[in-house]
C-alpha positions as CSV (number, residue, x, y, z in Angstrom):
1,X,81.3,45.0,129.2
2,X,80.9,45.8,133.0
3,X,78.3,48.8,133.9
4,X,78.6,50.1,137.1
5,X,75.9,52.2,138.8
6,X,75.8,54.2,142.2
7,X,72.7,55.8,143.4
8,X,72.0,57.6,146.2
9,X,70.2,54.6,148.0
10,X,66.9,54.0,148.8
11,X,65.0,56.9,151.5
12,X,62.8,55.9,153.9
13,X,60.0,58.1,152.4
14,X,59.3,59.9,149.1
15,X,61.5,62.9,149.9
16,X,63.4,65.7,147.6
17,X,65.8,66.4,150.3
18,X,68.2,64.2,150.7
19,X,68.7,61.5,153.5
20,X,72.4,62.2,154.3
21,X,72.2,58.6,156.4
22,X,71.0,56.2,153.9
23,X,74.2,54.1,152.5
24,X,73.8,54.1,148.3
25,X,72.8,51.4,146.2
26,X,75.8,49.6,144.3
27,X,74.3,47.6,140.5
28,X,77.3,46.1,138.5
29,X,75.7,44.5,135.4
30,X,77.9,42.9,133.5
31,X,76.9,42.2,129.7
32,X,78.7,40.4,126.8
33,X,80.4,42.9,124.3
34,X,80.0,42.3,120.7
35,X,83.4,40.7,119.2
36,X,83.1,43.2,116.0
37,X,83.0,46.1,118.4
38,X,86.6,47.0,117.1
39,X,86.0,46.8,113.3
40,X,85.4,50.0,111.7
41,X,81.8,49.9,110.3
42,X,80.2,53.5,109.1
43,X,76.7,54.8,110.3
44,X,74.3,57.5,108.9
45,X,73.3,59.9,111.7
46,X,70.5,62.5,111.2
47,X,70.8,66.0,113.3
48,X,68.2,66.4,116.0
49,X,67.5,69.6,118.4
50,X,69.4,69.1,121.8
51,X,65.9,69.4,124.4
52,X,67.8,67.8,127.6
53,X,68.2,69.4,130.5
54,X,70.8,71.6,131.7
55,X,73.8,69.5,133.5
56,X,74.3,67.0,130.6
57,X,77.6,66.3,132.3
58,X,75.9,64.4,135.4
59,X,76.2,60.7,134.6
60,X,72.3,59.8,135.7
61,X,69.9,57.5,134.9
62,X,67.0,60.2,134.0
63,X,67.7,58.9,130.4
64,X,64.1,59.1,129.4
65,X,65.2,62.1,126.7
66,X,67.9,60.4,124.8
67,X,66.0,57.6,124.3
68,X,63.5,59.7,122.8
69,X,65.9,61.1,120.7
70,X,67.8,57.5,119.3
71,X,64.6,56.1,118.9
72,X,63.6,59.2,116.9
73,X,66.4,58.5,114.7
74,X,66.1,54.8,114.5
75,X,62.4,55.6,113.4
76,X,63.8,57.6,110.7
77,X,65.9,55.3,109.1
78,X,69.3,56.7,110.9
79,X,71.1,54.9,113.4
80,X,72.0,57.4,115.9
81,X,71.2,61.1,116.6
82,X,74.1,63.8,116.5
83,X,72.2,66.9,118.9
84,X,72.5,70.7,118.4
85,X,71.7,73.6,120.1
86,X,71.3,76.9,118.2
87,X,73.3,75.6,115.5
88,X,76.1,74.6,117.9
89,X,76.8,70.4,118.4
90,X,76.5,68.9,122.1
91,X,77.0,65.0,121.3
92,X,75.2,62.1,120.3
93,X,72.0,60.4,122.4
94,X,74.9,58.6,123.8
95,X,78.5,59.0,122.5
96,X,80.5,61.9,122.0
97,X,81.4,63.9,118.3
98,X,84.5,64.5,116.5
99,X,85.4,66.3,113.4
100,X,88.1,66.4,110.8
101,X,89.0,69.5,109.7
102,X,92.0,70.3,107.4
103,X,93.6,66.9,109.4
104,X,92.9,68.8,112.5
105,X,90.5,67.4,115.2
106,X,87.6,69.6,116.6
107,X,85.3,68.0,119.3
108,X,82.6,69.9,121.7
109,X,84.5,71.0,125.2
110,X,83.7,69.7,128.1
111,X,81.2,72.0,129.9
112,X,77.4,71.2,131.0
113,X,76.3,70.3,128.0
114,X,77.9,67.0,127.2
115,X,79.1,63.8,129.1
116,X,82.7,63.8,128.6
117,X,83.7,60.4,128.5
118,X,86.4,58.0,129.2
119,X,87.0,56.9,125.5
120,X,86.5,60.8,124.4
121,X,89.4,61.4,126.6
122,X,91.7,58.0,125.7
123,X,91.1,59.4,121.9
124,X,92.3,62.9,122.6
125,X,95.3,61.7,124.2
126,X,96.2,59.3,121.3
127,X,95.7,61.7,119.0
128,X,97.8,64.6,120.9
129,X,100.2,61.4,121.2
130,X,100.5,60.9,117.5
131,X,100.6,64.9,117.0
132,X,97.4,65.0,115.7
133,X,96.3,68.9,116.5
134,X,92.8,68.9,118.5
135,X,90.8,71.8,119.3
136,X,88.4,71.0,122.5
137,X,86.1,74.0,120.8
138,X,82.2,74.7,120.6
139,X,81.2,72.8,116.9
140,X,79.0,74.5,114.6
141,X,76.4,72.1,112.3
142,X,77.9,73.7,109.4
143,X,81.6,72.9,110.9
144,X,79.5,69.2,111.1
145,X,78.7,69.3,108.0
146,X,80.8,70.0,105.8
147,X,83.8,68.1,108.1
148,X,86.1,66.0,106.0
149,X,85.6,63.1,108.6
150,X,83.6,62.7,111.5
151,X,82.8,59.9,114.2
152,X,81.2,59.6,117.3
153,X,82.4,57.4,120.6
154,X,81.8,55.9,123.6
155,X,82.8,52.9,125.8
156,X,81.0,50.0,124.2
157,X,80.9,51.2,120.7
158,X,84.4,52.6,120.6
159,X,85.0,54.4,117.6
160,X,82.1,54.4,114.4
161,X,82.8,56.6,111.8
162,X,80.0,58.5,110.1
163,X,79.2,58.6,106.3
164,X,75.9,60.7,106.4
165,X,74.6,63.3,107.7
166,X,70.8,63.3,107.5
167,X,71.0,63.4,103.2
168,X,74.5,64.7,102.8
169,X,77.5,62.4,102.6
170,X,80.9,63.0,104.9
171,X,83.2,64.1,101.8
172,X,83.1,61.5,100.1
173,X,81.4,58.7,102.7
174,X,84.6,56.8,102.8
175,X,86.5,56.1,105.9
176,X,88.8,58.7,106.3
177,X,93.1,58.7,107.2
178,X,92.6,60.2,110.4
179,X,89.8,58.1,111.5
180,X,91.4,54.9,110.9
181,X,94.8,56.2,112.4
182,X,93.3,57.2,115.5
183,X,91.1,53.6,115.4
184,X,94.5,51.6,115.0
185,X,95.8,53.7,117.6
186,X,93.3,52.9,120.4
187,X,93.2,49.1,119.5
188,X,96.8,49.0,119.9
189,X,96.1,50.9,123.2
190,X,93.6,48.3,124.0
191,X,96.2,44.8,122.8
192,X,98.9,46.7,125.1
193,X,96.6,46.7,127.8
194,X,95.4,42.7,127.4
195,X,99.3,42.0,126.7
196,X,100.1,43.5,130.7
197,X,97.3,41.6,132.0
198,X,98.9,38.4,130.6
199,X,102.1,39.4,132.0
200,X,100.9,40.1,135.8
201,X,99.2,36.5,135.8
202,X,102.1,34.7,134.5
């Protein structure tokens, strides 16, 4: 796993206006990635109210409130928080939600309130790719709920599919069909990638 961040750089003094002449400040960190990342393991995820700030869809490091919110979780026995505001799903502390639905996909559209991310977008287009319907549509908690499958996503974990909701089980906490389609799917996506690698350096 490679993270890569770019900040606005260092200003010559404590300033809110910004130093247009200052170059940024480049970090690449790069981390090992778990080699189970890819099985399909289910988590329980407990529903906590969304209290970020505003433009959720700036990638920064002012963190401080989803770490609040996973360790709220994790201190209740869950392993990740799914957030809502007025009864309406944003994403997770830090991976985006989808829902099942009659074998129809519903995930949260891309507006202020969520970070849409790469792997959010790579699953939409397998899906579309594999005509799997999705709806890019505001999620209610009782859409959440009572969803016949739901996972959340993100770069490093991929794809985890959910089996509880706070004390209710998805149906019937079993990996669903159109979970483990869309899984195989993006690992396939991923060999197919590793396979053209090989090829260029042969």
């Amino acid at each position: 796993s490679i993270y890569i961040q770019v900040t606005r750089g260092r200003d010559k003094e404590r300033s809110h206006v910004l130093d247009q002449e200052i170059p940024p400040t480049l970090l690449i960190m790069p981390m090992p990635l778990s080699t189970d990342v890819a099985a399909l393991k289910a988590i329980r995820v407990t529903l906590l109210e969304d209290f970020r700030w505003q433009h959720c869809d700036i990638k920064t490091t002012a963190l401080l409130a989803n770490i609040l919110l996973r360790n709220q979780a994790e201190s209740l026995g869950f392993d990740e928080a799914i957030l809502q505001r007025h009864q309406y799903i944003t994403e997770a502390s830090s991976s985006n939600v989808f829902a099942v639905i009659n074998g129809e996909m519903i995930t949260p559209p891309k507006n202020q309130l969520i970070l849409a991310g790469i792997t959010r977008d790579l699953i939409i287009e397998l899906a579309e790719k594999a005509s799997i319907t999705v709806h890019q549509q505001p999620l209610s908690v009782a859409q959440l709920v009572s969803a016949d499958e739901v996972w959340i996503s993100s770069s490093s974990r991929e794809i985890s599919p959910v089996s509880q909701i706070n004390d209710k089980m998805v149906a019937t906490g079993a990996i669903g069909p159109v979970t483990k389609e869309i899984h195989s799917a993006f690992q396939a996506f991923k060999q197919a990638l590793t396979n053209d690698e090989q090829l260029r350096m042969t």
